[in-house]
N, C-alpha and C positions, 0 to 999 in steps of 0.2 A: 383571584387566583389566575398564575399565566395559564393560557390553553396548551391540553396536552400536543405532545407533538403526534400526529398520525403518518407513519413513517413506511417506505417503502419497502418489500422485504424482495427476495432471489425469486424467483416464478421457481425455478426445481431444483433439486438436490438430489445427486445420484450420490451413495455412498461405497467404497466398498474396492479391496486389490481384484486388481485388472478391469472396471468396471472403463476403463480407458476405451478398453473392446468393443464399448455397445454405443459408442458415438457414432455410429456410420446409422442406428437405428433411432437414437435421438435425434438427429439433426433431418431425418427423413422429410418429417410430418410440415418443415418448417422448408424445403426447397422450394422455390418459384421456379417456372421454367424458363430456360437458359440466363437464367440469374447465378451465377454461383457462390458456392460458400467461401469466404475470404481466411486462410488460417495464418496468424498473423504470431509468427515461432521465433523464442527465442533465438539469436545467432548461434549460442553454443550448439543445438541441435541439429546445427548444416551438415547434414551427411553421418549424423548417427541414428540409431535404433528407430529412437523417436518418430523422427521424421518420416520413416520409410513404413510407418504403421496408421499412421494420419489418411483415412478415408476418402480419396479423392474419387470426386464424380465427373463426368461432364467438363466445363471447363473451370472448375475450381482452383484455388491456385493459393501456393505459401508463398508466405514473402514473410525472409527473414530479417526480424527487427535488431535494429543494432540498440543492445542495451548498457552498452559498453559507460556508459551517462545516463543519466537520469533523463525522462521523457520530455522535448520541448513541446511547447507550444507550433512551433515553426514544421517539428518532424512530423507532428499529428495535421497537419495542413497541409504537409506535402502529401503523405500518405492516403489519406482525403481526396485530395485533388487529383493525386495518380490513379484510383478508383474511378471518380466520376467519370474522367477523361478515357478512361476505357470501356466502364459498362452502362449501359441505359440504365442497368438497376442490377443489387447483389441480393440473393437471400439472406445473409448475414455475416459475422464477423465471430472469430473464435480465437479468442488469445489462449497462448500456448506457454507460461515459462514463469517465470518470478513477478513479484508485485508491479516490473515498470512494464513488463510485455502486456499483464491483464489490465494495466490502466492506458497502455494505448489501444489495446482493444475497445476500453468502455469509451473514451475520448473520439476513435474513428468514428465507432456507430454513430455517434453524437452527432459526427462533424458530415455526415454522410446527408442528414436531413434538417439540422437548423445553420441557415445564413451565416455569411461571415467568417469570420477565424475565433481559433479555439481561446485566443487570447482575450476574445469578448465574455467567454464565460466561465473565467475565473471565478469564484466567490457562492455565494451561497443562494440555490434557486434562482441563475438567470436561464436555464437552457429552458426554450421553450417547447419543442418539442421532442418527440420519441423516436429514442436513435432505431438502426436496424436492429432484428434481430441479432443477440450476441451470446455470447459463451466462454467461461473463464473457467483454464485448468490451470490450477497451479503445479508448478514440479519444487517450487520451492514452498516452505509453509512459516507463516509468522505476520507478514506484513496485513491481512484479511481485507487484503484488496478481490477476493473472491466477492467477498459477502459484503462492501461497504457502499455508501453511494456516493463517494467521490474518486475522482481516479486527477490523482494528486501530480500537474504540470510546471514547468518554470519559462514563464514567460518572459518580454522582455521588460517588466515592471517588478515580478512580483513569481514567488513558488506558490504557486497555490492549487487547490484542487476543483474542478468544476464540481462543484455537491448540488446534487439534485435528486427529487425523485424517478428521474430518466435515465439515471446511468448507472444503478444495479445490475447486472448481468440476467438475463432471462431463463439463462440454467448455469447452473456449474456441475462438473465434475471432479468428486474429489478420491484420486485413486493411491493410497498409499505408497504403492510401488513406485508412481513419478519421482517422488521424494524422496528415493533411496536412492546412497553413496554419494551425497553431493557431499561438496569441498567442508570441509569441518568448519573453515571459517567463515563462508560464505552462509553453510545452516546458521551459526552462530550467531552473527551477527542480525540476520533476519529474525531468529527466534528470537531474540532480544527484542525487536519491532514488539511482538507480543507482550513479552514479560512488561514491556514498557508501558505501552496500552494499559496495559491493565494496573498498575501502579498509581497512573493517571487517574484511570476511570473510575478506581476503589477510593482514591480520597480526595476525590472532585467535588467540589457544591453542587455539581448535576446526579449525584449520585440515585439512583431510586431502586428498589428492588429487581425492576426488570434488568437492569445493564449489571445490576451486583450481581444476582444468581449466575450469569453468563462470566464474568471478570471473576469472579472466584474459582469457577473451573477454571478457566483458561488460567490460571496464575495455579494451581494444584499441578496441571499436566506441564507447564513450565518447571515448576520445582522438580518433577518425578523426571525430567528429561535432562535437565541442565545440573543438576546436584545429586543425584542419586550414582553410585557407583557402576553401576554395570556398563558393561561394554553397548554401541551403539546398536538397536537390531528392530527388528519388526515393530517392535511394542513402541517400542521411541518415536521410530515415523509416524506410526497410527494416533499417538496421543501430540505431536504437534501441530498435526495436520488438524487435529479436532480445536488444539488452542489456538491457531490460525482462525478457526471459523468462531470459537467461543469469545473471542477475542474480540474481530471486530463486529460480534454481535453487539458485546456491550462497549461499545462507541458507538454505537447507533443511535442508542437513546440515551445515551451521553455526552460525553466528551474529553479527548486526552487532551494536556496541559504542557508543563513550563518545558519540559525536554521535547518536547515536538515542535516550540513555538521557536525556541533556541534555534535547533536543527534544523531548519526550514531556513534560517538566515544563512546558515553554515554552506546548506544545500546550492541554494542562490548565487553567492559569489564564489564559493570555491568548487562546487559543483560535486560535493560530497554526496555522497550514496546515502541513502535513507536512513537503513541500518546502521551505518557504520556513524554515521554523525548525531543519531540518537547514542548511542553508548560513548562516544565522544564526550559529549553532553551531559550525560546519567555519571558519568564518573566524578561530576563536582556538583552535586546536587545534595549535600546532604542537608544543608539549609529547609529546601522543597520538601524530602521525600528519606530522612534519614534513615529508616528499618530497609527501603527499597534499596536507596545508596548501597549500604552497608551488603544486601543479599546480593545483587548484583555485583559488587566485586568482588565477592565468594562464586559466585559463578563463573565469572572471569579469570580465575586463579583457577578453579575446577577443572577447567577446561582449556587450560593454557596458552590462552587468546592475548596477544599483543595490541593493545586498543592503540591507533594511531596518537602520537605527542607532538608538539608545537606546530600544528598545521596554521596555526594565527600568525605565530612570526614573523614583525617585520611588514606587517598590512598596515596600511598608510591609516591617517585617521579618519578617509572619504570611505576607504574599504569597512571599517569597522561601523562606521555612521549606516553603512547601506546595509547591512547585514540587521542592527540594531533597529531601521523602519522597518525590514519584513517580520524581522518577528514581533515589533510591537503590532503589526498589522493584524495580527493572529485572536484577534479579540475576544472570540468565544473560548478559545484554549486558556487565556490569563481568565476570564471573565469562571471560568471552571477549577481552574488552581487556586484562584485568589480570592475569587467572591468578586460583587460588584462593583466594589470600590479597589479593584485590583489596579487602576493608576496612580493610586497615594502608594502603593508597596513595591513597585516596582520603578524604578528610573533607569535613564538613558545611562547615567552613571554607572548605576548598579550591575546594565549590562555587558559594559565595554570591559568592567572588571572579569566577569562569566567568561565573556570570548578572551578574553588575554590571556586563562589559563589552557587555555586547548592548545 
């Protein structure tokens, strides 16, 4: 029998609207002196609400990330290195925004206290030690980069995420209200990241009751949110913000598959957003995943979301070869979709067919 996996989990969980308020009393217990806390804020946030509510102490200080692209390897080193090069030492790091702000948060800490560039710890258990102090809010909900232990980079080889048990967050806050009135297609798309997830994770070979009871909520509070008629309002926030966490709870002790494995190539050369290259992706799967296919473009129609078309068009056959090694790289995702002998069912062939419908 394989050994179970003994898996890292969040150190705390504050739940609950407005609980945004009690960060100045959270992050107390964890101040060093003249260390300060680093909050590391979505750009949207420059000069609204948000920002101007963020607890500053002493010389703590935001610095807002451009997530305009998805996280490199390179911006997590610069970031890093502009830290070092200014403080003998921080109390912590607190990511402030959607899934790529809270993974350059887990990425900084990281890169704060083990050697080298971040581009060395790509892949699964290389980071050797324990980043600073840090702290994930989301304002967007779906991707469950709160709750996972990797914070998913694109380097200059390869999209991949540093997974380890060093780079969970040490608390998060999750406050309903963050998540309201964002862009319809911007929630959409990310809440799809979810839906996705857990499509994955429910008829994955890693399946086991732990990641089902969790993938099953999370795929309940997706239906009630993305198919149910009612107009967008409290209950909606509060039930995706839970499938955000229910979500990448169970990928924890799972694993999501062929549409993450895909997307990830997508992500790589064209520099596609997460969300949006999963349902890219999810739109010609019914091969994979047909009951999911089929619900997911009823959610799509639902909600009168334009999924992008022909972003492949016209990529050379060096472009589609490079996109076709990242996502074969993805071994445990096919190894979860397919079973162990997931390289007799999958070819290089098979793929370049996949990407030439996008």
């Amino acid at each position: 029998m394989a050994p179970y996996r003994n898996f890292k989990m969040i150190g705390y969980v504050v739940y609950g609207r407005g609980c945004f308020n009690q960060l100045a009393e959270i992050l107390l217990p964890h101040r060093k002196e003249n260390a300060p806390m680093i909050f590391l804020v979505d750009h949207f946030f420059n000069g609204k609400e948000l920002a101007e509510k963020i607890p500053l102490r002493g010389n703590d200080e935001i610095l807002f990330v451009d997530v305009t692209h998805e996280p490199k390897t390179s911006y997590v080193d610069s970031l890093a290195d502009t830290l070092k090069g200014k403080y003998d030492r921080i109390s912590g790091i607190i990511g402030i925004g959607g899934g790529s702000a809270m993974d350059l948060a887990k990425a900084v800490s990281l890169m704060m206290t083990n050697p080298g560039k971040a581009q060395d710890y790509q892949g699964w258990d290389l980071v050797k030690f324990p980043g600073v102090y840090k702290v994930g809010i989301p304002t967007l909900s779906g991707t469950g980069a709160e709750v996972s232990r990797t914070c998913v980079l694109t380097g200059p080889e390869r999209k991949l995420g540093m997974n380890s048990d060093f780079t969970p967050f040490d608390q998060i806050v999750l406050d309903p209200d963050l998540i309201a009135n964002a862009p319809a297609d911007q929630r959409f798309y990310t809440g799809m990241d979810c839906y996705i997830h857990c499509i994955e994770s429910l008829q994955g070979t890693y399946l086991n009751e732990f990641s089902k009871s969790y993938g099953e909520k999370a795929l309940e509070y997706c239906r009630n949110v993305f198919l149910s008629d009612h107009t967008w309002d409290e209950k909606s926030d509060e039930q995706l913000m839970m499938a955000s966490y229910a979500g990448g709870m169970s990928i924890a002790y799972s694993q999501v598959g062929v549409c993450h494995a895909v997307s990830y190539g997508l992500g790589y050369l064209l520099g596609t957003h997460h969300g949006v290259g999963n349902c890219i992706v999810m739109d010609h799967l019914q091969e994979y995943y047909p009951e999911g296919t089929a619900e997911f473009k009823e959610m799509v129609k639902k909600n009168q979301i334009e999924i992008p078309q022909g972003i492949c068009k016209g990529l050379s056959d060096m472009e589609f070869n490079k996109m076709i090694d990242v996502a074969l790289s993805m071994k445990p995702l096919w190894e979860n979709a397919l079973g162990q002998d997931w390289e007799k069912k999958i070819t290089r062939e098979k793929l370049r067919d996949l990407y030439e419908k996008f």
